[in-house]
NUGUMAR-883180 format. One record per atom (N, C-alpha, C, CB): residue number from 1; residue in three letters; atom name; x, y, z. Coordinates in steps of 0.05 Angstrom, whole numbers, always signed. Glycine has a CB too. Example, Ala and Ser with C-alpha at 12.3 -4.5 7.8 and 13.67 -1.06 7.14 Angstrom:
# residues 2
PT  resi  resn  name      xx      yy      zz
PT     1   ala     N    +264    -114    +156
PT     1   ala    CA    +246     -90    +156
PT     1   ala     C    +264     -66    +156
PT     1   ala    CB    +226     -89    +181
PT     2   ser     N    +257     -45    +142
PT     2   ser    CA    +273     -21    +143
PT     2   ser     C    +258      +1    +157
PT     2   ser    CB    +282     -12    +114
# end
This chain:
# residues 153
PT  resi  resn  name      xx      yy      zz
PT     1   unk     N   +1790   +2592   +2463
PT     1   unk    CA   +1764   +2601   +2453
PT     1   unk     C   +1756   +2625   +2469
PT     1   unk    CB   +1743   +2578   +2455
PT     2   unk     N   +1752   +2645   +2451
PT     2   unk    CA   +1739   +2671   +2466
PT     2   unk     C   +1704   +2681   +2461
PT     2   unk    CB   +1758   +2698   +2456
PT     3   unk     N   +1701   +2692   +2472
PT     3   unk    CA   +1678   +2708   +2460
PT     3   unk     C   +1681   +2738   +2460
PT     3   unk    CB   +1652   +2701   +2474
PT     4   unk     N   +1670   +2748   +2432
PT     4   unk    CA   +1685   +2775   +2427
PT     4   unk     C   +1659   +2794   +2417
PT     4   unk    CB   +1711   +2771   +2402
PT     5   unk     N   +1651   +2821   +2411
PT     5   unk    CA   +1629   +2828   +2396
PT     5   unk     C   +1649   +2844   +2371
PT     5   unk    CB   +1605   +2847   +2416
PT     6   unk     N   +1635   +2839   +2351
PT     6   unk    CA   +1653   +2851   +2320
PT     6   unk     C   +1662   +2875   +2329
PT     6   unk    CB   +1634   +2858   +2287
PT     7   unk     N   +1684   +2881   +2317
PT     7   unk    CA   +1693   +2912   +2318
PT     7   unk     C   +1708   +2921   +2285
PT     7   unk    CB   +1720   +2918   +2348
PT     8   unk     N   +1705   +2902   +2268
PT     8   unk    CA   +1708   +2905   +2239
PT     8   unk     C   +1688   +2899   +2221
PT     8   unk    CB   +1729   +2891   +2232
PT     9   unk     N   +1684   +2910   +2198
PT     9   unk    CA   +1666   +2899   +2179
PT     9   unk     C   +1684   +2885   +2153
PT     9   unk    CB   +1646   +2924   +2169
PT    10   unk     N   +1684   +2849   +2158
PT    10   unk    CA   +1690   +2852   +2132
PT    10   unk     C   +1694   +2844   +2111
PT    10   unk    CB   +1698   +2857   +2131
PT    11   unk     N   +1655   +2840   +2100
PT    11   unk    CA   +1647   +2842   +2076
PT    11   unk     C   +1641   +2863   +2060
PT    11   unk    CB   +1632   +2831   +2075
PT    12   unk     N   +1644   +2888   +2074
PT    12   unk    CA   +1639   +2914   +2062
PT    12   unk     C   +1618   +2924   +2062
PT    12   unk    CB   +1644   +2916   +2040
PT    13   unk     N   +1596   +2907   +2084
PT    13   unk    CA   +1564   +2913   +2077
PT    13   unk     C   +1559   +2945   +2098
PT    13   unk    CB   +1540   +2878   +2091
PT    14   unk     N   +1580   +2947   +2113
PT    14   unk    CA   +1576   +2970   +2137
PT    14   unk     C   +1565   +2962   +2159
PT    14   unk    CB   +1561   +2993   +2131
PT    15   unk     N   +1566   +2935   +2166
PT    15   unk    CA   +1562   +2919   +2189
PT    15   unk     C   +1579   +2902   +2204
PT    15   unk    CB   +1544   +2906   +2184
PT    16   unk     N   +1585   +2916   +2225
PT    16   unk    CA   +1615   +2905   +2244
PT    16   unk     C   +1601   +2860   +2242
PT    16   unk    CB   +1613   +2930   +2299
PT    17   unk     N   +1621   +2853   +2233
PT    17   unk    CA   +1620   +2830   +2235
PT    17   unk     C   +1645   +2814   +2227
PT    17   unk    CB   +1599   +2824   +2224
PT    18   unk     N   +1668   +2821   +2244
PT    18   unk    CA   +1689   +2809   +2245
PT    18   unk     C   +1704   +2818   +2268
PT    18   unk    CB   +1700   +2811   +2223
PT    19   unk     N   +1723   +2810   +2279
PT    19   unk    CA   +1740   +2810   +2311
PT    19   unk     C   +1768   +2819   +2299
PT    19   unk    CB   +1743   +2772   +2331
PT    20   unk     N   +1780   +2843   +2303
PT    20   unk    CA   +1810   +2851   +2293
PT    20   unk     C   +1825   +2840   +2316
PT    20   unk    CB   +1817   +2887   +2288
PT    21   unk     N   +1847   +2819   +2314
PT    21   unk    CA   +1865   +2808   +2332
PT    21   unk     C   +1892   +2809   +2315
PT    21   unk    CB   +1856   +2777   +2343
PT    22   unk     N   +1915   +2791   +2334
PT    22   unk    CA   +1929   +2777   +2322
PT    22   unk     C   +1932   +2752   +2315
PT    22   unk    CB   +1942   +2781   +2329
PT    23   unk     N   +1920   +2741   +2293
PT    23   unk    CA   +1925   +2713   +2287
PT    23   unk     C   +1953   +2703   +2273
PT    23   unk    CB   +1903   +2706   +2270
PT    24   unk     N   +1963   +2723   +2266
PT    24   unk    CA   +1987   +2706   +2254
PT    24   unk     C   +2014   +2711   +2271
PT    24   unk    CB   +1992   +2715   +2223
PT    25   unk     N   +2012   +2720   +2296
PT    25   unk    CA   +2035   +2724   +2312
PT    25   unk     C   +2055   +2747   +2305
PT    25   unk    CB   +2049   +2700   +2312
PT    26   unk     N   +2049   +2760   +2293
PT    26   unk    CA   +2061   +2787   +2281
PT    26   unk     C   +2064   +2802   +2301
PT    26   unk    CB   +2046   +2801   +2261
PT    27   unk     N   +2048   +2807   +2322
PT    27   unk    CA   +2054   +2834   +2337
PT    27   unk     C   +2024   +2854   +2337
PT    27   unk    CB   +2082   +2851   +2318
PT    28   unk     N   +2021   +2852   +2317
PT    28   unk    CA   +1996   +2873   +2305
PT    28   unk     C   +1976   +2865   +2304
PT    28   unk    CB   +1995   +2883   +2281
PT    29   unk     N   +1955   +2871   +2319
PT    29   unk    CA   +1925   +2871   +2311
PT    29   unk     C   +1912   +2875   +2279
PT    29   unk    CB   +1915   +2895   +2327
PT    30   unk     N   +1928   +2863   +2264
PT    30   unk    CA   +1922   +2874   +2235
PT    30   unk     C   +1903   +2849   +2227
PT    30   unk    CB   +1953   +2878   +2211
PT    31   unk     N   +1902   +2830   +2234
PT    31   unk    CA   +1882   +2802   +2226
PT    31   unk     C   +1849   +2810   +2235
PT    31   unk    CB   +1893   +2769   +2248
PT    32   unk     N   +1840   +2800   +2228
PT    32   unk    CA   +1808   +2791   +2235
PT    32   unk     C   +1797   +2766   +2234
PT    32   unk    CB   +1791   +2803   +2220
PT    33   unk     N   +1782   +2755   +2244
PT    33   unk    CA   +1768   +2734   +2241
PT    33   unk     C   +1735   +2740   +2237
PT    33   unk    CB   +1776   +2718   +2264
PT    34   unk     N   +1724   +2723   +2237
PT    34   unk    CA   +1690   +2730   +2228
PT    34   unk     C   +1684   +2706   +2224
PT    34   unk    CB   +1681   +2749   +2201
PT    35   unk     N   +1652   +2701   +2230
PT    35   unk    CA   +1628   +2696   +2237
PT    35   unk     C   +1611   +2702   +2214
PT    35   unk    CB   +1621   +2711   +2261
PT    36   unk     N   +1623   +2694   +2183
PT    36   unk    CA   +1601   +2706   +2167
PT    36   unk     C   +1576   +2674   +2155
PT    36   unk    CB   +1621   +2727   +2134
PT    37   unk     N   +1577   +2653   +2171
PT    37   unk    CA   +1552   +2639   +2170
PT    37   unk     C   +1536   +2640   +2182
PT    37   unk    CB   +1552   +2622   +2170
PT    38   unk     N   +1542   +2648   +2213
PT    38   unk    CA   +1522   +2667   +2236
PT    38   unk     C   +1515   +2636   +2251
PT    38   unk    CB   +1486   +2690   +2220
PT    39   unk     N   +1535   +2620   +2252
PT    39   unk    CA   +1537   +2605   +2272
PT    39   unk     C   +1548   +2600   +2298
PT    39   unk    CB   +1541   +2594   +2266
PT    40   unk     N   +1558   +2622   +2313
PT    40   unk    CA   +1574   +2627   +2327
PT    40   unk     C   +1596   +2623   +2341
PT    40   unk    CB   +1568   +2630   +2334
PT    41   unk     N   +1609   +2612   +2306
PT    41   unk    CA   +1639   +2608   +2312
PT    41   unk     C   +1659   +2615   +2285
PT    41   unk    CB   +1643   +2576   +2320
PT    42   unk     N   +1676   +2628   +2285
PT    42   unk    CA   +1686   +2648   +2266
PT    42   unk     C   +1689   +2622   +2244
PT    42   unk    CB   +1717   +2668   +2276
PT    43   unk     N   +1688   +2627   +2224
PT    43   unk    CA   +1691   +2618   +2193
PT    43   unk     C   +1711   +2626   +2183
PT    43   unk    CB   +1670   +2626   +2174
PT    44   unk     N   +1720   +2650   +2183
PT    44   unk    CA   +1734   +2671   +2166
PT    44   unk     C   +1757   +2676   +2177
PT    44   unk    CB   +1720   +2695   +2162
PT    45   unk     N   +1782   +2678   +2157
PT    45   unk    CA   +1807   +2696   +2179
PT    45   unk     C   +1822   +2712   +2163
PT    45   unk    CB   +1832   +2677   +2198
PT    46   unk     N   +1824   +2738   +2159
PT    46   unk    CA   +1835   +2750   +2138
PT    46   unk     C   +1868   +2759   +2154
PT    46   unk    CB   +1813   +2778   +2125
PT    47   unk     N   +1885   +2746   +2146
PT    47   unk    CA   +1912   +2756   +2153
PT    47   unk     C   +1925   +2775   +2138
PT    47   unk    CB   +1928   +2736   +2154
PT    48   unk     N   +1934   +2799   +2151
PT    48   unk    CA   +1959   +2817   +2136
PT    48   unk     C   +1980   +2818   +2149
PT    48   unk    CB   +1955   +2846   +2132
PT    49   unk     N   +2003   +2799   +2128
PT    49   unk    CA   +2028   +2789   +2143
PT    49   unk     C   +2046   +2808   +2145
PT    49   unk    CB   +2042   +2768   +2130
PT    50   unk     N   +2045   +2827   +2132
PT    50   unk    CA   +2067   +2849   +2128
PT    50   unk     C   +2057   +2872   +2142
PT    50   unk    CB   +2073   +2858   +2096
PT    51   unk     N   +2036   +2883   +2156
PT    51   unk    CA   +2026   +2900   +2163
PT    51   unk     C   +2023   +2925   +2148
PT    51   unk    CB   +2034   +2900   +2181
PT    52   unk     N   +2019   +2920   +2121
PT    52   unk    CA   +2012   +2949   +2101
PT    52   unk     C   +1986   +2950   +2104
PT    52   unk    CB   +2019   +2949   +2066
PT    53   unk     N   +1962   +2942   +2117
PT    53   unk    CA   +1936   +2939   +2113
PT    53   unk     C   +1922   +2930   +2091
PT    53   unk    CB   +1929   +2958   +2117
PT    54   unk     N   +1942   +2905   +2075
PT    54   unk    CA   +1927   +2896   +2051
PT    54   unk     C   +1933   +2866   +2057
PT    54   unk    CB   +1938   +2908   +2019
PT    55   unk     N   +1907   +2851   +2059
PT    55   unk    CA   +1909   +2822   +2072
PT    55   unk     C   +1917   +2803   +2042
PT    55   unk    CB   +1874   +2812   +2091
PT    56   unk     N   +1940   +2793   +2059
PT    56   unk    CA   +1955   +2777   +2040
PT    56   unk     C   +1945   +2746   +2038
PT    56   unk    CB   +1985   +2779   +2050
PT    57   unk     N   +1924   +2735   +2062
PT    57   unk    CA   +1911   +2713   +2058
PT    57   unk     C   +1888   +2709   +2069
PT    57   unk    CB   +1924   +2697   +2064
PT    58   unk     N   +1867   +2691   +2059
PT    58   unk    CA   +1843   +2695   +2061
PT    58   unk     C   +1839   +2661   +2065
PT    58   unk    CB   +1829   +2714   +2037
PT    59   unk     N   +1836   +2649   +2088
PT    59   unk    CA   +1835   +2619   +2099
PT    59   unk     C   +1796   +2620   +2116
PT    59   unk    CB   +1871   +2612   +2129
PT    60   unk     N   +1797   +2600   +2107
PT    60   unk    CA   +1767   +2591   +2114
PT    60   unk     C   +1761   +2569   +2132
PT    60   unk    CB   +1754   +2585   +2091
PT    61   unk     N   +1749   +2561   +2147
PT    61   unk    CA   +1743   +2538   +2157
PT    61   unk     C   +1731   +2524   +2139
PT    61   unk    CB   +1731   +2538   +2177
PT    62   unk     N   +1736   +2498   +2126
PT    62   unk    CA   +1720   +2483   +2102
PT    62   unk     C   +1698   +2471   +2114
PT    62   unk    CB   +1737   +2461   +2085
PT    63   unk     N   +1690   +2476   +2139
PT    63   unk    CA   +1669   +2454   +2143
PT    63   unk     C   +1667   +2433   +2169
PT    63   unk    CB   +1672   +2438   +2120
PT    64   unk     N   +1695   +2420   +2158
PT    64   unk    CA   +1715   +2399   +2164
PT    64   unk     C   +1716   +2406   +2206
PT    64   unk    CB   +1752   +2407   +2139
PT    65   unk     N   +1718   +2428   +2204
PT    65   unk    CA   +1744   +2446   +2223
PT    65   unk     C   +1770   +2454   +2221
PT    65   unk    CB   +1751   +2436   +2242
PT    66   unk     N   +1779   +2444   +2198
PT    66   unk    CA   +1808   +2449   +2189
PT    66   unk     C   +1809   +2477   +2170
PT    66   unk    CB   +1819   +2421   +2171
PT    67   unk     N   +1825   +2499   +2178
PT    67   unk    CA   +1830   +2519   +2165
PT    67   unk     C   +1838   +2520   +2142
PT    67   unk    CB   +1841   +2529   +2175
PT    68   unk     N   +1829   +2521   +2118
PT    68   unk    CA   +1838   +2520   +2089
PT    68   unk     C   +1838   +2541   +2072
PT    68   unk    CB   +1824   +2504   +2075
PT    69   unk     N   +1859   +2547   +2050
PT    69   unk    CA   +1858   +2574   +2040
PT    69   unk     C   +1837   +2571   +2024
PT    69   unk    CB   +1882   +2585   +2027
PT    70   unk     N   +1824   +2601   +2016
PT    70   unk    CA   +1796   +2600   +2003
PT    70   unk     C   +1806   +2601   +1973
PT    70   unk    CB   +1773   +2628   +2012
PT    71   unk     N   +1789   +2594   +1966
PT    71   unk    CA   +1792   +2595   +1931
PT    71   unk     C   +1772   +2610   +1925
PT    71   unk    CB   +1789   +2567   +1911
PT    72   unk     N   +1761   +2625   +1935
PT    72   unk    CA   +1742   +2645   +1921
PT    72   unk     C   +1752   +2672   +1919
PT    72   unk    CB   +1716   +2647   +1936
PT    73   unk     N   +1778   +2674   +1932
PT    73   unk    CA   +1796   +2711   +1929
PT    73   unk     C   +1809   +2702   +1904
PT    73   unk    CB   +1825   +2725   +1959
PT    74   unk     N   +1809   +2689   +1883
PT    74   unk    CA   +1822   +2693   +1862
PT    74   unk     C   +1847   +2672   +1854
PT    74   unk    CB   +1829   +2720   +1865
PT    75   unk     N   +1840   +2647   +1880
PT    75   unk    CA   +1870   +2632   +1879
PT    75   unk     C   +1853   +2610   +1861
PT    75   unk    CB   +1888   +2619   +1914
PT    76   unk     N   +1868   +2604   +1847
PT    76   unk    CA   +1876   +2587   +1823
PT    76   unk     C   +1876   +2556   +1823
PT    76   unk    CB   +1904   +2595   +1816
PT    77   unk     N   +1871   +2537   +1834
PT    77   unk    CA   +1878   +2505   +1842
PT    77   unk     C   +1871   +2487   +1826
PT    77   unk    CB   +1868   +2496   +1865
PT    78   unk     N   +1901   +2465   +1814
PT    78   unk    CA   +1898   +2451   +1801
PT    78   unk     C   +1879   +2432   +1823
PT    78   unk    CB   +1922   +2444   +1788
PT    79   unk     N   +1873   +2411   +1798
PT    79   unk    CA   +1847   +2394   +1822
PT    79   unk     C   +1838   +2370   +1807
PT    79   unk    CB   +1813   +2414   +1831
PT    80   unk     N   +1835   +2343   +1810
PT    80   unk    CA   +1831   +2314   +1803
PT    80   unk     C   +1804   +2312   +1800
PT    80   unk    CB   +1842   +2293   +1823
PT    81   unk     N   +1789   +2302   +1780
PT    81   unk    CA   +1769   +2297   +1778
PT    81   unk     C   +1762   +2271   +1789
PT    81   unk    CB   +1765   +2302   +1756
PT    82   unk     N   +1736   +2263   +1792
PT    82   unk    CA   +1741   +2231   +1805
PT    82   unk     C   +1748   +2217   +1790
PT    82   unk    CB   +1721   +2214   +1817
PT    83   unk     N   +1746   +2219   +1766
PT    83   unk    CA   +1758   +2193   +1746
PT    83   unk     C   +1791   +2195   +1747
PT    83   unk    CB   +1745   +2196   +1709
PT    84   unk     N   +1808   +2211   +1761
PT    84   unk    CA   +1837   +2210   +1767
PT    84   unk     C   +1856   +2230   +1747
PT    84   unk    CB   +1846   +2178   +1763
PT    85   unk     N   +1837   +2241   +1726
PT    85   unk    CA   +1849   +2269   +1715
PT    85   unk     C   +1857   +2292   +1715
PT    85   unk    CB   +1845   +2276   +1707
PT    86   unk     N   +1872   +2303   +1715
PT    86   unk    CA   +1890   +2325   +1721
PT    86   unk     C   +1863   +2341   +1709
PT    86   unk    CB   +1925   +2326   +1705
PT    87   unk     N   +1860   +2377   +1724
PT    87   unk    CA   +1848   +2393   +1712
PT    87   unk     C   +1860   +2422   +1715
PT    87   unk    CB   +1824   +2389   +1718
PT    88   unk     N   +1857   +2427   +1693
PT    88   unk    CA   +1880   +2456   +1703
PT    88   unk     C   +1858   +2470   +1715
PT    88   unk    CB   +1898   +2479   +1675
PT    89   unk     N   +1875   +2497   +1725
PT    89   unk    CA   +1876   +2507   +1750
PT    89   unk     C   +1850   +2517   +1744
PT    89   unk    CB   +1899   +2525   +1760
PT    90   unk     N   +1840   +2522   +1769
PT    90   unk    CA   +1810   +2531   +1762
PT    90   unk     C   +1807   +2545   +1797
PT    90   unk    CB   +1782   +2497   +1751
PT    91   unk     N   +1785   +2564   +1788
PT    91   unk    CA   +1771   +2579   +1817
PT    91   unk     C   +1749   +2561   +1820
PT    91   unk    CB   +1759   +2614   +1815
PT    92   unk     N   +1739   +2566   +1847
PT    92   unk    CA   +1719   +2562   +1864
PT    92   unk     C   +1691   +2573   +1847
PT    92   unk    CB   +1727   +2578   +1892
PT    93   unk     N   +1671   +2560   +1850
PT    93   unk    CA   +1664   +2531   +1846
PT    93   unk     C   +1668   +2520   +1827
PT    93   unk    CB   +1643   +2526   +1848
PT    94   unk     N   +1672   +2488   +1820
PT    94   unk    CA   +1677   +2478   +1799
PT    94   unk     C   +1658   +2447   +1799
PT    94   unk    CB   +1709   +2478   +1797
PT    95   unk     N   +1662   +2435   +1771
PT    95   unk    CA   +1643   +2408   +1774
PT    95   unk     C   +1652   +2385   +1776
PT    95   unk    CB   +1628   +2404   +1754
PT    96   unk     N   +1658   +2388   +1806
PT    96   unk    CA   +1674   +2354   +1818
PT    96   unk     C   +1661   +2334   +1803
PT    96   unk    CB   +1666   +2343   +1855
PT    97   unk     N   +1629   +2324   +1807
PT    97   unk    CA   +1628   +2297   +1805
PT    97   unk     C   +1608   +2303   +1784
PT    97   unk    CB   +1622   +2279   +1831
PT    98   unk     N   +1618   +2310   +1762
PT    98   unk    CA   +1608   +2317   +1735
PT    98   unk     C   +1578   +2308   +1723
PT    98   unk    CB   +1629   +2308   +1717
PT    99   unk     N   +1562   +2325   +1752
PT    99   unk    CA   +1526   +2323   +1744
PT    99   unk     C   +1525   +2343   +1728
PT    99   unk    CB   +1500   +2327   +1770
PT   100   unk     N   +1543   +2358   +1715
PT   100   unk    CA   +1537   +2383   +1699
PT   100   unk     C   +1539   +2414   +1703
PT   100   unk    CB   +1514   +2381   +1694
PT   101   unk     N   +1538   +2412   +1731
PT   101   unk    CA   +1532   +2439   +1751
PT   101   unk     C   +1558   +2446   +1760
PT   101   unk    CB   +1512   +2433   +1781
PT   102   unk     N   +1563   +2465   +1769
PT   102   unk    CA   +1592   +2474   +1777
PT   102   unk     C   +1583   +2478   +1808
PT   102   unk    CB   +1606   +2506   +1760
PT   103   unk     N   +1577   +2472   +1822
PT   103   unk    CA   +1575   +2473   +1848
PT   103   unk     C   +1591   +2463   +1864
PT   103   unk    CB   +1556   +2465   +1853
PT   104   unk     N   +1615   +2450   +1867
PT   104   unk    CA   +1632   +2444   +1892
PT   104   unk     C   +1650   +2464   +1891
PT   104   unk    CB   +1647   +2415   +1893
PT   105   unk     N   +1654   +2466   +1918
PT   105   unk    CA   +1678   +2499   +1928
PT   105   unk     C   +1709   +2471   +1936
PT   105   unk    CB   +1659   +2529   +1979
PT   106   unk     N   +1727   +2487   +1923
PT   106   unk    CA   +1753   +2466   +1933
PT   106   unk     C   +1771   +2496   +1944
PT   106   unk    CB   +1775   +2441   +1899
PT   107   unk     N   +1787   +2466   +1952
PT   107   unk    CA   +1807   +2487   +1982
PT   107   unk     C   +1826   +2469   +1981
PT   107   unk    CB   +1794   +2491   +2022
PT   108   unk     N   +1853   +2481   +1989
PT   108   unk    CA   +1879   +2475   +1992
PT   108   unk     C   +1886   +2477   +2017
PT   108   unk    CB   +1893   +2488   +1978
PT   109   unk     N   +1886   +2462   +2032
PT   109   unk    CA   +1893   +2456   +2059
PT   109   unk     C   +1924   +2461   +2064
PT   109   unk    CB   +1884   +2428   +2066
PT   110   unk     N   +1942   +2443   +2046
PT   110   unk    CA   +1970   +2448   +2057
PT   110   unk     C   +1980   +2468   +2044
PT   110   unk    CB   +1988   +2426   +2055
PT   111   unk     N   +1964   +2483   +2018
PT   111   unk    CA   +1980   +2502   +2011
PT   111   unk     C   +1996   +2500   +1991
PT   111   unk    CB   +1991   +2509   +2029
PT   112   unk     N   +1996   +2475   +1976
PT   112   unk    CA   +2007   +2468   +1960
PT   112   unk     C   +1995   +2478   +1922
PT   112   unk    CB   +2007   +2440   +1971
PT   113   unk     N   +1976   +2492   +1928
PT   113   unk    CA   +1955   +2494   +1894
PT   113   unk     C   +1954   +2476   +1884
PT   113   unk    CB   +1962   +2512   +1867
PT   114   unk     N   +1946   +2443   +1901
PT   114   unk    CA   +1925   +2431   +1892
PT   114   unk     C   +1903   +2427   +1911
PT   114   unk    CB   +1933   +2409   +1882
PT   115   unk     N   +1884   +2422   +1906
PT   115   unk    CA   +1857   +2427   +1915
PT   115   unk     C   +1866   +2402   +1939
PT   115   unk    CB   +1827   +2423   +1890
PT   116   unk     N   +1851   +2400   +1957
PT   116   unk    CA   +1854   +2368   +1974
PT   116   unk     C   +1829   +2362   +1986
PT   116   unk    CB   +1877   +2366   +2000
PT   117   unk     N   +1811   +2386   +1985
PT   117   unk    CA   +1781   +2388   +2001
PT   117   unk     C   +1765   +2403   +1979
PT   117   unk    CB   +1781   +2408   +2032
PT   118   unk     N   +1741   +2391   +1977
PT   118   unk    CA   +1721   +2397   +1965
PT   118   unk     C   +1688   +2385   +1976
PT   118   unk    CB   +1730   +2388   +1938
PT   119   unk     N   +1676   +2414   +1966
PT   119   unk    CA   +1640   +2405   +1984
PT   119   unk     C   +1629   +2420   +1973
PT   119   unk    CB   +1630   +2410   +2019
PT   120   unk     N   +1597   +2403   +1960
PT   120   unk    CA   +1586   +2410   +1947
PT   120   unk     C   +1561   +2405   +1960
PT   120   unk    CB   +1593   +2404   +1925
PT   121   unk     N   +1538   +2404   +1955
PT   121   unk    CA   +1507   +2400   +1966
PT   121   unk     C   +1506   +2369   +1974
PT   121   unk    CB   +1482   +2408   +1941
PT   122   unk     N   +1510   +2357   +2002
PT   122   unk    CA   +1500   +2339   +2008
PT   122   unk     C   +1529   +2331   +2005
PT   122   unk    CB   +1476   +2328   +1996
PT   123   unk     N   +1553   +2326   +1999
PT   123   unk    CA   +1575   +2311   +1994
PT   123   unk     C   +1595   +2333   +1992
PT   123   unk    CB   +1572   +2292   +1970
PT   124   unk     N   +1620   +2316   +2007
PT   124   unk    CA   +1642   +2332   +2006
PT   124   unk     C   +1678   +2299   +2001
PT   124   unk    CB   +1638   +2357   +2046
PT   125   unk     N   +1694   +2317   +1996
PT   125   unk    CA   +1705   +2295   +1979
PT   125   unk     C   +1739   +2313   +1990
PT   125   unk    CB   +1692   +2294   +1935
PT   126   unk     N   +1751   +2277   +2005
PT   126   unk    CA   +1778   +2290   +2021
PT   126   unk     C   +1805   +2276   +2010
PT   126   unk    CB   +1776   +2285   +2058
PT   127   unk     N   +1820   +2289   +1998
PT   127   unk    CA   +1842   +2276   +1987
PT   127   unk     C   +1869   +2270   +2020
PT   127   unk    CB   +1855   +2302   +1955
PT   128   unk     N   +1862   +2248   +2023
PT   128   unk    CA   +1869   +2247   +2058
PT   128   unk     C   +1907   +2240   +2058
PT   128   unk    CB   +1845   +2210   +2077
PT   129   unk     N   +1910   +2234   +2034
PT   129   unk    CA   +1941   +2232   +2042
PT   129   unk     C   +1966   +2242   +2017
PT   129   unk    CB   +1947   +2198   +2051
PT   130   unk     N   +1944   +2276   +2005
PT   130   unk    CA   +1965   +2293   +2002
PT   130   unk     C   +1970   +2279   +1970
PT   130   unk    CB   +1991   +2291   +2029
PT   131   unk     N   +1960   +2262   +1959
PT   131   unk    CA   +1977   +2256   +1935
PT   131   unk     C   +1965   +2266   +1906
PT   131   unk    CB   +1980   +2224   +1934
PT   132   unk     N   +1950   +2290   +1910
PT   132   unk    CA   +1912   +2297   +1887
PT   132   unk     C   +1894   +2278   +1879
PT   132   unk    CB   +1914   +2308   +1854
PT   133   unk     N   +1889   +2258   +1898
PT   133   unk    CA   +1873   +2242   +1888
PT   133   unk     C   +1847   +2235   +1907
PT   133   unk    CB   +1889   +2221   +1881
PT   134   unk     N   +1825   +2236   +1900
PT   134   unk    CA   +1799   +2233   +1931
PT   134   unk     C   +1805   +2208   +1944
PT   134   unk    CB   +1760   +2231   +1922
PT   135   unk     N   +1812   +2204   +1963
PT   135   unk    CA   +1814   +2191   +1975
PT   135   unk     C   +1787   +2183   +1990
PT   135   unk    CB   +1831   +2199   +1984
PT   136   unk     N   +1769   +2200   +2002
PT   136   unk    CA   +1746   +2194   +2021
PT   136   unk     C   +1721   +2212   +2007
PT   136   unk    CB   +1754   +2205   +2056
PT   137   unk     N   +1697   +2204   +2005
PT   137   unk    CA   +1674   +2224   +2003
PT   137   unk     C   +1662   +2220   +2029
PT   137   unk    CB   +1652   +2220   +1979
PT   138   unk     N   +1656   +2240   +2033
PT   138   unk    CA   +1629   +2247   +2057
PT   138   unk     C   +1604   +2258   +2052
PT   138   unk    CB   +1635   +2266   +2078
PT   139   unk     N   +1578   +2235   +2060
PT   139   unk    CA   +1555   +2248   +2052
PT   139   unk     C   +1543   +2258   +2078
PT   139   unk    CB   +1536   +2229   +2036
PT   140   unk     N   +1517   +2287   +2069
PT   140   unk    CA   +1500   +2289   +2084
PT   140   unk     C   +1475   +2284   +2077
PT   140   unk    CB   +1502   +2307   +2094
PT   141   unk     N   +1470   +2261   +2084
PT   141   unk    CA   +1437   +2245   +2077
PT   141   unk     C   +1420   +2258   +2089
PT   141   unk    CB   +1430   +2214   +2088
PT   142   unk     N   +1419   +2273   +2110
PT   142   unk    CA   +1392   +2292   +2121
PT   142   unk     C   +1399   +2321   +2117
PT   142   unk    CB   +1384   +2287   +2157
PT   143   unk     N   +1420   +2335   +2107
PT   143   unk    CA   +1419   +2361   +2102
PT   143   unk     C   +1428   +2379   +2128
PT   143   unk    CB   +1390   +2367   +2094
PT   144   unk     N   +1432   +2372   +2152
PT   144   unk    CA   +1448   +2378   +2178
PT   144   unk     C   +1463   +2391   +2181
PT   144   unk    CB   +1457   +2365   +2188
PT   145   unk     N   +1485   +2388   +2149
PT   145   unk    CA   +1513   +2394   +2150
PT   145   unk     C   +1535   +2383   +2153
PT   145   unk    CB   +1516   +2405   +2161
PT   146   unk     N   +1530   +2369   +2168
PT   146   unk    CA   +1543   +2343   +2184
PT   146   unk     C   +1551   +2313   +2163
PT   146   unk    CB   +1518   +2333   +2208
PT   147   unk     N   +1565   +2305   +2166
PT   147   unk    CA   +1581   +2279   +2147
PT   147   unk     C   +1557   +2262   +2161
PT   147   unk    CB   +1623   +2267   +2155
PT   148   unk     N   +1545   +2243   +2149
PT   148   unk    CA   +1524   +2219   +2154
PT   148   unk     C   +1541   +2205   +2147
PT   148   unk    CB   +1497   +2216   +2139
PT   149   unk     N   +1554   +2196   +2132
PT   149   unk    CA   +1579   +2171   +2123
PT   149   unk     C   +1599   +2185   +2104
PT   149   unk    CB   +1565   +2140   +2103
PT   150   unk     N   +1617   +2154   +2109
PT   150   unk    CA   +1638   +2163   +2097
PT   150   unk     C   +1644   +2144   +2082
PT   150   unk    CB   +1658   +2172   +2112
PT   151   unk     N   +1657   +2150   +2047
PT   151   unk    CA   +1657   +2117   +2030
PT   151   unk     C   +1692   +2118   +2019
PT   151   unk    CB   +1627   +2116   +1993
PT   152   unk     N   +1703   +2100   +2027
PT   152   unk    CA   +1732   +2107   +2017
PT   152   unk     C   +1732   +2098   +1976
PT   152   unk    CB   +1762   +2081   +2043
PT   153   unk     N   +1746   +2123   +1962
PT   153   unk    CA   +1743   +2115   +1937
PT   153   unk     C   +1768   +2100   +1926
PT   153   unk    CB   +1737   +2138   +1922
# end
């Protein structure tokens, strides 16, 4: 764990708020990480594996603490509804627990393009052993952020 002050911008707003390192062991300072919830601990990690200056992956912290690829750059993830149905592939956000709203963000943890993590307002929903199916929900009953319980489905 370091502490660093931004020396990249990058959401494009023209405000240094990301750290250029090496995160993927490449050699090159071509990665960044960032701080874009302003909690003071990076969220964000844009890797460029090849060093052309065009980041080839875009991984997020879900929440959790576990690094997950984002589904909001355009990646695609099939994903189980709770009733146990296949749904084709879909972007970030979508309507997990079908109140109507498209509000849960899903993430692919192993990388596989199916979803395995998903969190939506007050609840988040963990497919814990890899097979597309929810395994665990987690609620937040006071709004904290924080898991208040956990209900195995």
């Amino acid at each position: 764990m370091w502490t660093s002050d931004p020396d990249a911008d990058l959401d494009g707003d023209g405000v240094l708020d990301a750290v250029g390192l090496d995160v993927d062991g490449d050699g090159r300072n071509d990665d960044l990480l960032a701080d874009l919830d302003h909690d003071g601990l990076a969220d964000h990690a844009v890797l460029d594996r090849d060093g052309d200056g065009v980041p080839e992956a875009y991984v997020t912290d879900d929440g959790t603490g576990t690094w997950a690829r984002s589904a909001d750059r355009g990646a695609a993830l099939r994903w189980f509804a709770l009733d146990g149905v296949e749904q084709p592939a879909a972007g970030s956000p979508v309507d997990l627990d079908g109140d109507g709203t498209a509000g849960e963000r899903l993430a692919d943890v192993d990388g596989d393009g199916l979803a395995d993590r998903a969190v939506g307002t007050g609840a988040a929903w963990v497919d814990t052993d890899g097979d597309g199916r929810w395994d665990v929900r987690l609620g937040d009953a006071d709004g904290d952020g924080r898991a208040d319980s956990a209900d195995y489905l």
